[in-house]
C-alpha beads as a LAMMPS data file, in Angstrom:
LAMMPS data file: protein, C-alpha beads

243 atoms
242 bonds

1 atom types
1 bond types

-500.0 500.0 xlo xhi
-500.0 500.0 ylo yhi
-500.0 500.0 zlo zhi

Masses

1 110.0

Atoms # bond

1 1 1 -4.297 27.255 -5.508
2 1 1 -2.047 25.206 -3.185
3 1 1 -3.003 21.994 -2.146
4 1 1 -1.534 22.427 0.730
5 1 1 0.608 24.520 3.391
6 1 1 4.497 23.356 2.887
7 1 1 5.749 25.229 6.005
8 1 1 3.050 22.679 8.409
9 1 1 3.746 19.513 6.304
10 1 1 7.588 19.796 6.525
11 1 1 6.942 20.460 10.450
12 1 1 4.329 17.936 10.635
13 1 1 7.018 15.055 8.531
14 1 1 9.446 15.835 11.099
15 1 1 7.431 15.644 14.295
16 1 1 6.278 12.477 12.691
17 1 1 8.893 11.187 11.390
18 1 1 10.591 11.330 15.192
19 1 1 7.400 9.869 16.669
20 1 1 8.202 6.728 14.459
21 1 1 11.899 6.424 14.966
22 1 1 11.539 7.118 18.826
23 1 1 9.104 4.089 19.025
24 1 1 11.811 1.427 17.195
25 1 1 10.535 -1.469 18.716
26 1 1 6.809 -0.899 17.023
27 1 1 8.974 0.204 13.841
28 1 1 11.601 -2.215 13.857
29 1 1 8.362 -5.047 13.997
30 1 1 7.302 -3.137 10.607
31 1 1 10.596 -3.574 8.735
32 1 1 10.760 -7.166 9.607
33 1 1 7.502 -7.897 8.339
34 1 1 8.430 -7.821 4.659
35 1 1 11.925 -10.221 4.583
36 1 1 9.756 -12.147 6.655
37 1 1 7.036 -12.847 4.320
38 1 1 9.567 -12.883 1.500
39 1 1 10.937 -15.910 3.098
40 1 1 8.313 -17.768 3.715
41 1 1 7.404 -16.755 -0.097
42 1 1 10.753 -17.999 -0.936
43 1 1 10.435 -21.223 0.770
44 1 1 7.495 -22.203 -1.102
45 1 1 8.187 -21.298 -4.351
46 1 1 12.076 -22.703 -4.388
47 1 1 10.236 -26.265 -4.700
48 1 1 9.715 -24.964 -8.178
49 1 1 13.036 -22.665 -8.444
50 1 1 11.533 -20.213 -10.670
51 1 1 8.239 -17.228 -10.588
52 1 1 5.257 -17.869 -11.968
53 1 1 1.693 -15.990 -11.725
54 1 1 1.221 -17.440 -8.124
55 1 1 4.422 -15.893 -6.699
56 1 1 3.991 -12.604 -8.549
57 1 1 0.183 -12.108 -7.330
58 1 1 1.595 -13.356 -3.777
59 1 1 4.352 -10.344 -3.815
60 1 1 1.499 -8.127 -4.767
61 1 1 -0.794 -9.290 -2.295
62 1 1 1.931 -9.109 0.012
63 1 1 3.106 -5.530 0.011
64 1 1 -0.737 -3.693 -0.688
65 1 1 -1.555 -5.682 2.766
66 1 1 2.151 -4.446 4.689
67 1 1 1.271 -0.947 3.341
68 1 1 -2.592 -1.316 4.543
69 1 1 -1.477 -2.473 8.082
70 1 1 1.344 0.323 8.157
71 1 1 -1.245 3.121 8.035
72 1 1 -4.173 2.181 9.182
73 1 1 -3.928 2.846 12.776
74 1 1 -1.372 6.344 12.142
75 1 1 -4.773 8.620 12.095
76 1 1 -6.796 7.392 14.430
77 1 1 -4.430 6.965 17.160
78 1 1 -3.753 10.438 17.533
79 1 1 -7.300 11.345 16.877
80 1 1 -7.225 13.821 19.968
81 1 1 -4.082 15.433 19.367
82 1 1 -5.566 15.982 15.653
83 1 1 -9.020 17.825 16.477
84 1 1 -7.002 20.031 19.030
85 1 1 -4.925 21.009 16.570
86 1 1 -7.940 21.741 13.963
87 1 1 -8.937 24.509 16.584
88 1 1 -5.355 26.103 15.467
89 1 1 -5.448 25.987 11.969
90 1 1 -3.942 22.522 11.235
91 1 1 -4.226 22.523 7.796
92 1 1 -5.136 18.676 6.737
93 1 1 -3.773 18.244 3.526
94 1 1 -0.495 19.029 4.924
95 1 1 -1.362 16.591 7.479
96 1 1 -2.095 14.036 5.250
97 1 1 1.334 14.442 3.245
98 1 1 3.469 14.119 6.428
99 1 1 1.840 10.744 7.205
100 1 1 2.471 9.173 3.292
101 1 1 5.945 10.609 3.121
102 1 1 7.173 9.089 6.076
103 1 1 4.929 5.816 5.638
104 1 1 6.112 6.182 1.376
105 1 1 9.760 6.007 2.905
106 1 1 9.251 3.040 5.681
107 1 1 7.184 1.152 2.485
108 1 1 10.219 2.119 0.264
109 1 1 13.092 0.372 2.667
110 1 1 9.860 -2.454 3.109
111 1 1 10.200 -2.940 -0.346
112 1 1 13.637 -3.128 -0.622
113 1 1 13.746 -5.852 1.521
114 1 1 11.271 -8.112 0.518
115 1 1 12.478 -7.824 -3.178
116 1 1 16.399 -8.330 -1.867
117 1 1 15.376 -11.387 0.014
118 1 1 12.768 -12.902 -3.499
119 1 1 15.413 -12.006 -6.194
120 1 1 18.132 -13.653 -3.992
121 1 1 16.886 -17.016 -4.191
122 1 1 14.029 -16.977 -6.877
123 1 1 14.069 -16.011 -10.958
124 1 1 11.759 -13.949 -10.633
125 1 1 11.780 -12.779 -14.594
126 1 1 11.432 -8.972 -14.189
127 1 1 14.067 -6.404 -14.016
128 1 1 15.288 -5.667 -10.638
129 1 1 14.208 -1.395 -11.380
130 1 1 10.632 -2.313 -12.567
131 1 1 10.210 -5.041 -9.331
132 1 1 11.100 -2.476 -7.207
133 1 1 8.658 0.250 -9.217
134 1 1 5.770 -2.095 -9.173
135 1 1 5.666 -3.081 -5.517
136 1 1 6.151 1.001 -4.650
137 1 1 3.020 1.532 -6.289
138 1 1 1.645 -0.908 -4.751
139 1 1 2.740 -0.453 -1.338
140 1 1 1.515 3.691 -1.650
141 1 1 -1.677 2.331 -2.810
142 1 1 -1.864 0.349 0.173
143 1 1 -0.972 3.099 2.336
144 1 1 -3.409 5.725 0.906
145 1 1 -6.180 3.144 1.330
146 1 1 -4.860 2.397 5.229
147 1 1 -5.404 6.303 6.161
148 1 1 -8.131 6.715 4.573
149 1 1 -9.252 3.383 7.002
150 1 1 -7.837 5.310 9.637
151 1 1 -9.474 8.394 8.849
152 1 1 -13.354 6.929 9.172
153 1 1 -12.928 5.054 12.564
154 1 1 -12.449 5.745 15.658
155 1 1 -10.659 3.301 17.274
156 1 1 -7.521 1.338 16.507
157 1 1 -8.734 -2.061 16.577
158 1 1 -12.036 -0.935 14.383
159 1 1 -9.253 -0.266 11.991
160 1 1 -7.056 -3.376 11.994
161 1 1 -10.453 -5.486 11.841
162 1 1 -11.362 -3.507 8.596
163 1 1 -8.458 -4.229 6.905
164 1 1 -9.193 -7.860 5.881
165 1 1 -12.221 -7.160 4.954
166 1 1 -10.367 -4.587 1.959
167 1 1 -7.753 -7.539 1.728
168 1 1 -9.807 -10.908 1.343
169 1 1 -12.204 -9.653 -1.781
170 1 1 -8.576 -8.846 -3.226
171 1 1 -8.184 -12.748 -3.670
172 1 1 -11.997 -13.669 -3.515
173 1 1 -12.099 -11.513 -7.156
174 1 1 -8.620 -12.348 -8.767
175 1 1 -8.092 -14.790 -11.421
176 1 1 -7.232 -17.416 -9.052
177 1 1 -10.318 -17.834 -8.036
178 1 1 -12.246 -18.572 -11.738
179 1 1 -10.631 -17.110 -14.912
180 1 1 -11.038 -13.114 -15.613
181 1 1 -13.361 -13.740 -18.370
182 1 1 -16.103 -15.913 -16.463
183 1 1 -16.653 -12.710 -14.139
184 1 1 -19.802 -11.193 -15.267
185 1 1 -21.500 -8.653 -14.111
186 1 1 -21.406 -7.219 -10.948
187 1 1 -18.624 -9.701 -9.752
188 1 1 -17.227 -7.924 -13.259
189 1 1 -17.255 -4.878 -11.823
190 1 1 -15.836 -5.379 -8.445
191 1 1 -13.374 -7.929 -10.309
192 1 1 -12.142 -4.677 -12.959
193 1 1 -12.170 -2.220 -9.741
194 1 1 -9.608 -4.543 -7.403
195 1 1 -6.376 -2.347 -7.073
196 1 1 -4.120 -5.739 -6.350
197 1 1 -5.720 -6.805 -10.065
198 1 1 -3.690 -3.806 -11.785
199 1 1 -0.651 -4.216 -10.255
200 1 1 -0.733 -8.394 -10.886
201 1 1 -1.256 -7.547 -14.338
202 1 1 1.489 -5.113 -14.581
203 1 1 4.415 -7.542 -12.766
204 1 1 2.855 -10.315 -15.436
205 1 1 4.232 -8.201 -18.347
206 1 1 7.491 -6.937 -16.675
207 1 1 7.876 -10.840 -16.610
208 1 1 7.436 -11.242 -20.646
209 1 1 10.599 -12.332 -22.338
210 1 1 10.020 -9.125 -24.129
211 1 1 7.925 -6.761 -22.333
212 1 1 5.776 -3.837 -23.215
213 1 1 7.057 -1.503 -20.469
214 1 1 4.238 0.985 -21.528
215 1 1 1.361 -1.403 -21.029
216 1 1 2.627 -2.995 -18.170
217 1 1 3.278 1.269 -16.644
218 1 1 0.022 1.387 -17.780
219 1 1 -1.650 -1.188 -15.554
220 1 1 0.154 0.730 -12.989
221 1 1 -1.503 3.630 -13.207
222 1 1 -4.915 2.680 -12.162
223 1 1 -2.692 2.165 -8.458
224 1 1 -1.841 5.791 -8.416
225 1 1 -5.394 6.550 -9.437
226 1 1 -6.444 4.661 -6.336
227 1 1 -4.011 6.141 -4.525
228 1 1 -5.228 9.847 -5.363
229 1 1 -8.785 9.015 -4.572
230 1 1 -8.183 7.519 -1.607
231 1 1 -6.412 10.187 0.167
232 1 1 -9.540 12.899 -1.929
233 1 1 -11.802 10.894 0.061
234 1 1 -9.985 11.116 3.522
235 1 1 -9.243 14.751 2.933
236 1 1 -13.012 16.141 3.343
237 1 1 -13.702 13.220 6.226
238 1 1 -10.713 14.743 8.037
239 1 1 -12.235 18.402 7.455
240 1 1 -15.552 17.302 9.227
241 1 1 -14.519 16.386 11.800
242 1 1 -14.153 18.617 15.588
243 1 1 -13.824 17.975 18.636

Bonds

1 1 1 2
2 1 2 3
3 1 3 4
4 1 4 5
5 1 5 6
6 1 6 7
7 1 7 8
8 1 8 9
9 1 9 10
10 1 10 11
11 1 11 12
12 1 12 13
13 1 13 14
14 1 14 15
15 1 15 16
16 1 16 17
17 1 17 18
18 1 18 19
19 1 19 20
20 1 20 21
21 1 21 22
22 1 22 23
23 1 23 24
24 1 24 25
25 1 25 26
26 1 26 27
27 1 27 28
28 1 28 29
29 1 29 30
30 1 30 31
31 1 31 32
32 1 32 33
33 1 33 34
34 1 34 35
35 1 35 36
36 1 36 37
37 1 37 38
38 1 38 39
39 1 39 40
40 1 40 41
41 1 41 42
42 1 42 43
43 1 43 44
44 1 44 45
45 1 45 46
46 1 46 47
47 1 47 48
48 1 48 49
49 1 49 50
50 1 50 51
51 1 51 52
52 1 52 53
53 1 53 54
54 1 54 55
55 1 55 56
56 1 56 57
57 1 57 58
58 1 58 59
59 1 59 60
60 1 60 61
61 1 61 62
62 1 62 63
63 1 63 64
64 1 64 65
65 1 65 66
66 1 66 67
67 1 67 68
68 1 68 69
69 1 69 70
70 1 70 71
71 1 71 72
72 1 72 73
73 1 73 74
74 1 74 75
75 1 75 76
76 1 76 77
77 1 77 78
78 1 78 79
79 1 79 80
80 1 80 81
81 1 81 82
82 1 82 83
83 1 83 84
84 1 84 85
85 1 85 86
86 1 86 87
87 1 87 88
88 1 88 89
89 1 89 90
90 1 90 91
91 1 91 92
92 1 92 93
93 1 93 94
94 1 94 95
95 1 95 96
96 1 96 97
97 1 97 98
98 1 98 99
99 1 99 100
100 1 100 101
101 1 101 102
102 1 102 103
103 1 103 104
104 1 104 105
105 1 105 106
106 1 106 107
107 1 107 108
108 1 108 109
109 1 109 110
110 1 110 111
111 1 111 112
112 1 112 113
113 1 113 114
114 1 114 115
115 1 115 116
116 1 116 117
117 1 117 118
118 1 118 119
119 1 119 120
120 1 120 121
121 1 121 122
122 1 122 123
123 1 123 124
124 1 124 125
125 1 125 126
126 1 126 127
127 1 127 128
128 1 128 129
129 1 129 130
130 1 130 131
131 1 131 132
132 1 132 133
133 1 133 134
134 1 134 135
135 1 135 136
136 1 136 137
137 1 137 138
138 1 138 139
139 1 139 140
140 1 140 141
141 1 141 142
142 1 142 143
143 1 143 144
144 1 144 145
145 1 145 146
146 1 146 147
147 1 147 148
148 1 148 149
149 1 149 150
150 1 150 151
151 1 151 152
152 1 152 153
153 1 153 154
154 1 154 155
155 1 155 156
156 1 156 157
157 1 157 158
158 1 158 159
159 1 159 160
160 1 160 161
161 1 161 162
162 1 162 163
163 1 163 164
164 1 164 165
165 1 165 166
166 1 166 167
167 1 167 168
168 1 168 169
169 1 169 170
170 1 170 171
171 1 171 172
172 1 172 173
173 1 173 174
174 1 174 175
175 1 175 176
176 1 176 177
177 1 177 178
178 1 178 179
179 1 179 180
180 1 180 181
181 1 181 182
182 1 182 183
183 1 183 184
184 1 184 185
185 1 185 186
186 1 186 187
187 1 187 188
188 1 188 189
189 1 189 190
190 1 190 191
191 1 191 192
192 1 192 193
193 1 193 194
194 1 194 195
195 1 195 196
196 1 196 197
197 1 197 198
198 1 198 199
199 1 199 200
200 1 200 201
201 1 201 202
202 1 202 203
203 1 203 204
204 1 204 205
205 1 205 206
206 1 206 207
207 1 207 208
208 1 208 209
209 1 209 210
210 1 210 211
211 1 211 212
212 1 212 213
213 1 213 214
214 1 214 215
215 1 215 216
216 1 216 217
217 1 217 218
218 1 218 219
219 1 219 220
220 1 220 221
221 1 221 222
222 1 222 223
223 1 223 224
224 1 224 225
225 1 225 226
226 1 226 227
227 1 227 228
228 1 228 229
229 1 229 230
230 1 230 231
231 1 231 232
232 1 232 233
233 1 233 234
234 1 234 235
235 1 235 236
236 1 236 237
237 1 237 238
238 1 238 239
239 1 239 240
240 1 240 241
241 1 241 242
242 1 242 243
């Protein structure tokens, strides 16, 4: 069985894809987002001239919240256009593929940048290929979690409102708040089930003077897990709804 219909998603990647590029100024504000933070990243942790565990959950922290704020708002703000096209046999997985391949390649180039702009002026300790790996899951796990924000409200600014509430308990439950062990049980829980946790844990190990590339790919794929789930939940949401 097919997941979905490849002849809508390619059309629906390229109508999208020149919806985004047409409106450069609200793109071009996207790109600059990640150099940006990268800088001010940079500034603060050249005082110490090398990484540590703050700068690597700050990168991580970082790109899940660019790829959150990328896609929350790409559902919902073509709501109407969406439930007319239900009526014609829009077939929503393929929907939902056109919006993470073209927000998968804007995270990719978002990526790119904020690592260029880090590993230019900080040590960061991991290998430029598995930087660039572990922020891309991190930034599709964002993403997936933004439409599937975007998918249960109905109005833009519901959407941008609900994002910190998915980005704060990412630091409130980190081990930078009280050490991982002292979380017990129910803050256990929601401490284990944080996607930013995984992906900390995974740039930690890429940072070991000899790393275990298999744990630290490991930790990584509880992201893609996330990422999978999130886009199974948005699928039937998307289904219920009509105009």
């Amino acid at each position: 069985m097919k997941l979905f219909d490849k002849f809508q998603a390619g059309v629906l990647t390229d109508r999208y894809l020149e919806t985004v590029l047409a409106d450069w100024r609200y793109t071009g504000l996207m790109l600059v987002q990640a150099p940006l933070l990268a800088a001010l990243a940079v500034m603060v942790f050249l005082n110490i001239d090398r990484a540590n565990e703050g700068l690597y959950f700050l990168m991580v922290l970082s790109i899940f919240w660019i790829g959150c704020m990328n896609a929350c708002r790409e559902i919902v703000k073509e709501r109407a256009l969406f439930l007319r096209e239900r009526m014609f046999n829009l077939d929503v997985g393929a929907y939902l593929f056109s919006k993470v391949r073209v927000l998968g390649l804007m995270g990719a180039v978002q990526v790119g940048l904020y690592a260029a702009v880090v590993m230019r002026w900080i040590d960061v300790r991991v290998a430029v290929g598995w930087l660039v790996i572990g922020l891309l899951f991190t930034m599709i796990c964002g993403t997936c979690l933004g439409l599937l924000i975007s998918s249960l409200v109905k109005r833009s600014d519901y959407a941008v409102g609900i994002v910190p509430l998915v980005i704060i308990p990412q630091i409130i439950f980190s081990e930078f708040m009280i050490p991982s062990e002292q979380f017990q049980g129910v803050s256990r829980v929601i401490f284990t089930a944080m996607p930013a946790r995984w992906s900390f844990e995974a740039m930690v190990e890429f940072a070991q003077t000899a790393p275990d590339v298999f744990r630290a790919v490991g930790h990584l794929l509880p992201m893609l897990g996330y990422s999978v789930l999130f886009l199974a939940i948005a699928y039937p949401v998307l289904r219920m709804q009509r105009l």
